[in-house]
C-alpha positions in Angstrom: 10.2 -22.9 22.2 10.4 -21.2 18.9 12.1 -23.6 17.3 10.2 -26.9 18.9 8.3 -28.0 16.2 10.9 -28.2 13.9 13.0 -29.8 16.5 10.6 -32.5 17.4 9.9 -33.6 13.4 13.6 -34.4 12.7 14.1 -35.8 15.8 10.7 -38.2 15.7 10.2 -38.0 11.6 8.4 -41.0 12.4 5.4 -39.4 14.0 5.3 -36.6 12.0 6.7 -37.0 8.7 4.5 -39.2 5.9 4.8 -39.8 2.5 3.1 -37.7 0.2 0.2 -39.1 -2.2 -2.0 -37.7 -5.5 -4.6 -36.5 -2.8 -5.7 -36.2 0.9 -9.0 -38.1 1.9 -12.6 -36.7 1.8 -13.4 -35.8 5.9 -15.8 -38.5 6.6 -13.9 -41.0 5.4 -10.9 -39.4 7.3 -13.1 -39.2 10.4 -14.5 -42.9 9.9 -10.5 -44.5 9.3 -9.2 -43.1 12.4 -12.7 -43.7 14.6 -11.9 -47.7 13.9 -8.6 -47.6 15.1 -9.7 -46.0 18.3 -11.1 -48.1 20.7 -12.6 -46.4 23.3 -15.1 -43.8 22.5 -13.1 -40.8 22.0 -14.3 -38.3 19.0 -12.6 -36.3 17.1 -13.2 -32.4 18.0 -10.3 -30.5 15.9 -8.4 -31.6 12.9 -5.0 -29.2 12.6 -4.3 -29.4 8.8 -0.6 -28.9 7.6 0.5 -26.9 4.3 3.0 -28.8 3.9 2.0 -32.3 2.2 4.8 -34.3 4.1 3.4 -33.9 7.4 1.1 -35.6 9.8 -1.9 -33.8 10.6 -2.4 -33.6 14.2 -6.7 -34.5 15.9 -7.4 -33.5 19.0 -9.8 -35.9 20.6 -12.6 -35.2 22.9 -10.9 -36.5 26.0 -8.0 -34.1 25.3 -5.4 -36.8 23.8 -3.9 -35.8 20.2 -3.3 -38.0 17.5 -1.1 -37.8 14.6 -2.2 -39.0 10.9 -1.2 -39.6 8.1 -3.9 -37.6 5.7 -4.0 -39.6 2.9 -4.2 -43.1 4.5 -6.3 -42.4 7.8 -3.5 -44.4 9.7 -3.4 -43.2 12.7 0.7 -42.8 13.6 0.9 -41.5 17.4 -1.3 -40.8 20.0 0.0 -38.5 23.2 -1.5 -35.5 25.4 -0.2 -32.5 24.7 2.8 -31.7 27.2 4.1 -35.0 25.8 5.3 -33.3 23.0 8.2 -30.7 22.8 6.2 -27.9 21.9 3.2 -29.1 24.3 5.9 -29.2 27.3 7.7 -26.3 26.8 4.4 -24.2 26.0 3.4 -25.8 29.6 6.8 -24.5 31.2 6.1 -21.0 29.6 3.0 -20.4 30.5 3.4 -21.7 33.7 0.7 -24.4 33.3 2.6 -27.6 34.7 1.0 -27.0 38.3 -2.9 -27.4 38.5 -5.0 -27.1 41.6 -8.4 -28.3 41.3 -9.0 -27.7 37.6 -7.6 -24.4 38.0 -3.6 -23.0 36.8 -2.6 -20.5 40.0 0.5 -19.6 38.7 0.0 -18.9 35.0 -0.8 -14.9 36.1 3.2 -14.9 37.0 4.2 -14.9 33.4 2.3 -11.7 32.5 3.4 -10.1 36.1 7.0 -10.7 34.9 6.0 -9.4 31.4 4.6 -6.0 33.0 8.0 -5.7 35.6 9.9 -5.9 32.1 8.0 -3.0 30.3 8.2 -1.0 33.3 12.2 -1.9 33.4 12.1 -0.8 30.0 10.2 2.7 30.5 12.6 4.1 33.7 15.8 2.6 31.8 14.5 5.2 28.9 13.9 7.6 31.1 17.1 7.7 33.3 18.9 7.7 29.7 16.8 10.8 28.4 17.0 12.5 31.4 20.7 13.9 31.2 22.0 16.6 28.0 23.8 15.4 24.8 21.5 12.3 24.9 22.6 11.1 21.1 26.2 11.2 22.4 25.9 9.1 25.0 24.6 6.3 22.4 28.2 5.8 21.2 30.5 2.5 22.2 34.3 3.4 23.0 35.9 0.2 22.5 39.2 1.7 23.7 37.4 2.5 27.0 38.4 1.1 30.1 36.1 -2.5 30.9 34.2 -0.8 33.4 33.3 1.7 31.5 32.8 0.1 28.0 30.4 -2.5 30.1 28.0 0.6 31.8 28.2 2.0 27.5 27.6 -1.1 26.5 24.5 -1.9 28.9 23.1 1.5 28.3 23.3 1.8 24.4 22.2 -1.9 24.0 19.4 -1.0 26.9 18.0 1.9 24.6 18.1 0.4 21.3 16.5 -2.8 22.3 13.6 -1.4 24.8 11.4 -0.8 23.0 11.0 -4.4 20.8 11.0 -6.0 24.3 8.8 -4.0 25.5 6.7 -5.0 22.6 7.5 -8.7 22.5 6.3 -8.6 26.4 3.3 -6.9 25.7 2.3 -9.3 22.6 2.9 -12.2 25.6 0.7 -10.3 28.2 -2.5 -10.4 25.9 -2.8 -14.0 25.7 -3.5 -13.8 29.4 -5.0 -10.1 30.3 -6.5 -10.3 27.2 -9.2 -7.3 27.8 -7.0 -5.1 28.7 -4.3 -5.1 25.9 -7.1 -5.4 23.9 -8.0 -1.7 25.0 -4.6 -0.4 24.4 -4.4 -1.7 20.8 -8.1 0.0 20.8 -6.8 3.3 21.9 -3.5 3.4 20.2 -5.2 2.2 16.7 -8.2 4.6 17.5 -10.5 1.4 15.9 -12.6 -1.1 17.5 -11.8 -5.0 17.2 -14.3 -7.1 15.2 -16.5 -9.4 17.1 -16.7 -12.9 15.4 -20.2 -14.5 16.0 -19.9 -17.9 15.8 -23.6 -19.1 14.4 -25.2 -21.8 16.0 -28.5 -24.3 15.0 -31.0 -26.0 16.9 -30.0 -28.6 19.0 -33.0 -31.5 19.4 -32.5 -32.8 22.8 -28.9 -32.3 23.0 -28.2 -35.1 20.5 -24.6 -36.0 20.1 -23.2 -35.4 16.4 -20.3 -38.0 17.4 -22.8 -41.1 16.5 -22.6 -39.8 12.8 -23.7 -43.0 10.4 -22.1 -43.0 6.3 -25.1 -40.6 5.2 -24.1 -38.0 7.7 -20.3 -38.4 6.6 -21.4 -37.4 3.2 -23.3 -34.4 4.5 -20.2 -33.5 6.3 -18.2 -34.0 3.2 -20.6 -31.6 1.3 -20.3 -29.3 4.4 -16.7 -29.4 4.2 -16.4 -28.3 0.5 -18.9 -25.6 0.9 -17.3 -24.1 3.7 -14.0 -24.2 2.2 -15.6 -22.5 -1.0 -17.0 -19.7 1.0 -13.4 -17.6 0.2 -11.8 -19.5 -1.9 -8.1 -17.9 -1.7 -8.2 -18.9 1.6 -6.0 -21.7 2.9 -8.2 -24.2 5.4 -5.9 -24.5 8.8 -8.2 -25.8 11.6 -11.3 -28.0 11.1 -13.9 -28.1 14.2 -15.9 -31.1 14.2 -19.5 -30.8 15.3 -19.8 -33.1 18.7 -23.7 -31.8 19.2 -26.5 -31.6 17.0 -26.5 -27.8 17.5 -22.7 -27.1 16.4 -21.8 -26.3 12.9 -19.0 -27.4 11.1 -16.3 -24.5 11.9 -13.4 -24.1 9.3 -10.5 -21.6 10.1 -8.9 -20.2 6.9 -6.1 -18.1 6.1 -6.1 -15.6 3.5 -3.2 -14.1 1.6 -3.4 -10.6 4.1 -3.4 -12.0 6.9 -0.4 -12.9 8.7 -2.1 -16.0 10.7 -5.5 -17.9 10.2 -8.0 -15.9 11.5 -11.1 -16.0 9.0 -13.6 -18.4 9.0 -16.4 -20.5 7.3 -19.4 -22.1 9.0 -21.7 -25.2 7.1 -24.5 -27.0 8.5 -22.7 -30.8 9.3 -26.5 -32.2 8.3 -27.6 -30.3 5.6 -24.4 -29.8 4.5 -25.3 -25.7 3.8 -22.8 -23.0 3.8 -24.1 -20.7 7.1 -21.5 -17.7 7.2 -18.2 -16.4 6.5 -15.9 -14.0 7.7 -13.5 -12.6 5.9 -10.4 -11.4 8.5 -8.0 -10.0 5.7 -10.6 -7.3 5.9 -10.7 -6.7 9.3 -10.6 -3.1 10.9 -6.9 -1.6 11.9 -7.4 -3.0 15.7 -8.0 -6.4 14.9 -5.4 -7.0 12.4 -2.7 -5.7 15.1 -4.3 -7.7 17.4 -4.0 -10.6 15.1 -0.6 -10.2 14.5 0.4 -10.1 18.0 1.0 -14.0 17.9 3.2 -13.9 15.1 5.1 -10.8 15.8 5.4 -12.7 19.5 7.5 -15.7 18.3 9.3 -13.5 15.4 7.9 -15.2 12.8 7.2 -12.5 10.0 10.3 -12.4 8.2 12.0 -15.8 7.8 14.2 -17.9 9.7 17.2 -15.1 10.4 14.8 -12.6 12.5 13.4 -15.7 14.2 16.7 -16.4 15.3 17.4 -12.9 16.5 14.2 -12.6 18.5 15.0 -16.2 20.3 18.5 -13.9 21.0 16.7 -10.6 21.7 14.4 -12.2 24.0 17.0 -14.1 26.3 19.0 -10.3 26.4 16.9 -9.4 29.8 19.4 -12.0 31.5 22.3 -10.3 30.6 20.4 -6.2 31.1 19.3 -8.0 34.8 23.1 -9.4 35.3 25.2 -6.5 33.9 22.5 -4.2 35.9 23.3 -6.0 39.4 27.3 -5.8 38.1 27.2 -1.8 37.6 24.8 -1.6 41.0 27.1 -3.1 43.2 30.5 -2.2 41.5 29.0 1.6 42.0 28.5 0.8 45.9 31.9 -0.5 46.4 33.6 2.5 45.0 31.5 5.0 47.2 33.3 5.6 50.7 
């Protein structure tokens, strides 16, 4: 799954590779191009801007379909729901999210059970291995030592090293599910509190719909758009939320050069086109930049392609610890009489 996006553009370049031009186009007239070539009534809720200016940027449509475009010409070059993709299916797979009842995903609480047996795994493992004298010595690997032998060294020095970044990566997984509770150990370990991010709202007249937007209101959006994007401007826009009520701003989510994911924002009135807010998350307090980080830090993307390759290696390593565990187990009960 780490590597799925990149999989999926070289495999279908067609749908998600375009050819770069002087300059993307202004947001209403983005929004207006793709609204004609969509015949039913679908609006568009959240644009997914890419960095990288040979990419398709990806819309997620109010009836939950995604559509990729090409940014500079409107065209629109795919249309899919989300577990259609490669990423979309495997995230679906990993989170358990395949099976729905009723509107509801009963098994996606298995993933973060499985997480927990793993820390716990990873806690007595530690334990059993400090328990014993000359602790340090028994970290050493006899490659001369018989197999059995070199496998239980093996499984315990690898077991120790490793524990505790799996017991981090499987923590970092847990809080996009029991999100209030790891959210009270990063709390307590970081002794700060995480910022709450007030999302401003404005009056909504009779629960008008924003989605019937005519050419004037495009170029209040496109005046919204710039001011919003102004509001901190070393930040790098990633996510654009488009107003579907009168009462919704336009949202932008920005990156800035501390942070290690997009997690600052910009508000603008979509009418008046008037900045509303910012907040700046590079600034954040110690709690909410760990917390921030968790996603990256999750997938191993923080320092380049090589550790991103390890951590798709470290986190397939509970196999062989649950194998070569079973192996030692029952090898042990054979030899007793």
């Amino acid at each position: 799954m780490s590597f799925a996006r990149e999989i999926e553009r070289e495999v279908y370049p067609e749908r998600w590779q375009v050819s770069p031009a002087s300059q993307v186009l202004a947001l209403g007239e983005m929004l207006a191009r793709v609204k004609a070539q969509l015949e039913e009534s679908a609006d568009v809720s959240l644009i997914m801007r890419e960095q990288q200016t040979h990419l398709a940027w990806q819309l997620l449509l109010s009836d939950g379909s995604y559509v990729n475009i090409n940014p500079y010409t409107g065209l629109v070059v795919a249309r899919y729901q989300f577990q259609q993709s490669a990423y979309g299916f495997l995230m679906a797979w990993h989170r358990w999210l395949l099976y729905s009842e009723q509107g509801e995903k009963p098994l996606r609480p298995l993933v973060s059970i499985a997480a927990l047996i793993l820390i716990i795994e990873c806690v007595l493992g530690c334990w059993m291995w400090a328990r014993p004298k000359i602790r340090l010595r028994r970290l050493r690997v006899k490659l001369s030592a018989p197999p059995r032998q070199l496998f239980y060294q093996l499984h315990s020095v690898f077991g120790v090293l490793l524990a505790l970044p799996l017991a981090l990566i499987a923590f970092s997984g847990m809080s996009f599910y029991w999100e209030q509770s790891t959210a009270t150990v990063v709390e307590f370990l970081t002794l700060s509190q995480r910022d709450t991010v007030k999302h401003p709202s404005l009056p909504e007249p009779n629960g008008v719909r924003a989605a019937a937007l005519t050419s004037p209101d495009l170029k209040q959006l496109d005046l919204a758009y710039e001011n919003a994007s102004q509001a901190l401007p070393a930040g790098e826009v990633h996510r654009i939320y488009i107003p579907l009520t009168a009462g919704e701003p336009l949202k932008l989510r920005l990156k800035l050069p501390g942070e290690s994911h997009p997690y600052s924002w910009a508000w603008a009135d979509a009418s008046a086109g008037k900045l509303l807010d910012s907040y700046d998350a590079s600034q954040a307090s110690r709690a909410s930049q760990v917390w921030n980080f968790r996603y990256r830090f999750h997938i191993g993307d923080f320092f380049g392609l090589p550790l991103r390759i390890f951590w798709v290696v470290l986190s397939l390593l509970p196999l062989l610890f649950l194998a070569s565990g079973f192996f030692l187990f029952f090898n042990r009960r054979k030899r007793k009489p």
